[in-house]
C-alpha positions, 0 to 999 in steps of 0.5 A: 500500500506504499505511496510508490504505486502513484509515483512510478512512470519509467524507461527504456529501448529503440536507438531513433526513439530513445533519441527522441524521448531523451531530449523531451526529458530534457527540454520538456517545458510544462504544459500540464500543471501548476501551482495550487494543483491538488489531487487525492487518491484512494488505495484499496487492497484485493485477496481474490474475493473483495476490493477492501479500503486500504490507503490513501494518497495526496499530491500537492504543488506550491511555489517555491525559491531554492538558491534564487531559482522559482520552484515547484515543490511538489508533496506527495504524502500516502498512508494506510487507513487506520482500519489497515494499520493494525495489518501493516501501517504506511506514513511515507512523505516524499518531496521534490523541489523541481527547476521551473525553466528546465523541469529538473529535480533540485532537491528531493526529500525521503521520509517514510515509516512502511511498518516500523521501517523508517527511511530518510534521505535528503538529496541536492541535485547538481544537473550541470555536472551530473552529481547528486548529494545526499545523505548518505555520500556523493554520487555521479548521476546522468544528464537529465536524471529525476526522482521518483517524484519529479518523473512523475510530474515530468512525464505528464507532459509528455506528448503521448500523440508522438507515439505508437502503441508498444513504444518505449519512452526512457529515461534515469532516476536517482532513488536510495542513492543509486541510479535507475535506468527505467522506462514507460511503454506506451500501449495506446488509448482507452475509456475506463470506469473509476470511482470517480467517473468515466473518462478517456484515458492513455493506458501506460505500462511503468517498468517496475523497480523489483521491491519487497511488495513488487516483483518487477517488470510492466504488471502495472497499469496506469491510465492518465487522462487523455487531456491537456492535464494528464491526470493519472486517474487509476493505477492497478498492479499485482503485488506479492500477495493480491492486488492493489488498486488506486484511483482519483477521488479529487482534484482541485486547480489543474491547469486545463479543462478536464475534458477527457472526462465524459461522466462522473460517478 
């Protein structure tokens, strides 16, 4: 039930295509957000009989200043129910402060409790020399690289129409110190039913980080609103035991009309 299942849009493979994303990921400008943007999620859990609330997540985006540069500090915070937090109680807040010109991470903030296991780390990025310090040392870092916030955000303006359905879109991550060459396939457009309502929606498949929960590779799903906004509006994906759900429950503030949206309820 972590916040990772709302923060994964990764990378990958085809020299001319690769080419291409590369440099979007690079000189992308933003198009799809803005400060004041929020969005709430709910998380439910799947054993095989029933969906059971499980979770919750909240992104917001404010204004900010880091060494004299303007700044989307973007939070993203998740946590269990506390009808679930007798199972397994998640208290994760993740933070990226991300270059209002180049769409860049500066800082990115870790501080997460997954069932008494606690993490923190705090990390400044230099993309002009490719290096990442963070809590725990000094790393070499590739051009363009992101956090696990700042891709997801990033990847919002991607312009899905340049694409064919099984492209590959790559790009880098810096997450526990270590770098991550990961990428979003791309596997056309489709009209779902949430909680919230129906909507017309890019379907993506993420390449996964192999974790404690997720066993790797593209068994997650995530539909984005075939819009201006790129709202992720349902993220679903099997997990060590049973399956996870999550879906858009909220917004408040986007920057474009949601016009993807043909129902609510």
């Amino acid at each position: 039930m972590r916040i990772w299942i709302l923060l994964t849009v990764f990378w990958g493979l085809s020299l001319p295509l690769q080419s291409i994303a590369q440099t979007d990921f690079c000189n992308a400008r933003n198009v799809a957000y803005q400060e004041g943007e929020q969005l709430y999620f709910k998380v439910w859990y799947n054993l095989g009989v029933m969906w059971i609330g499980a979770g919750e997540a909240n992104f917001s985006v404010s204004s900010d200043l880091l060494n004299g540069k303007k700044m989307y500090h973007i939070v993203g915070e998740g946590k269990t129910l506390s009808s679930y937090d007798m199972f397994y109680k998640v208290r994760d807040r993740y933070e990226s402060w991300v270059d209002a010109t180049t769409m860049q991470p500066a800082k990115f903030l870790r501080n997460v409790n997954e069932g008494g296991y606690r993490i923190y780390n705090n990390v400044l990025f230099n993309q002009n020399i490719g290096r990442a310090i963070s809590t725990n040392g000094v790393y070499q870092v590739p051009k363009c690289v992101q956090d696990v916030v700042s891709a997801i955000y990033f990847a919002r303006n991607i312009d899905f129409n340049t694409y064919r359905a099984g492209d590959k879109i790559p790009f880098s991550m810096f997450l526990d110190d270590q770098v991550y060459h990961l990428y979003l396939r791309y596997l056309g457009k489709q009209k779902i039913k949430t909680r919230y309502g129906v909507f017309n929606t890019i379907k993506i498949a993420p390449l996964l980080i192999q974790g404690n929960s997720f066993s790797g590779g593209e068994q997650m799903l995530v539909y984005v609103t075939d819009d201006e906004n790129h709202l992720p509006v349902r993220i679903e994906s099997p997990i060590s035991v049973g399956s996870i759900k999550a879906d858009l429950m909220g917004y408040r503030a986007l920057r474009n009309p949601l016009s993807s949206l043909l129902k609510k309820g």
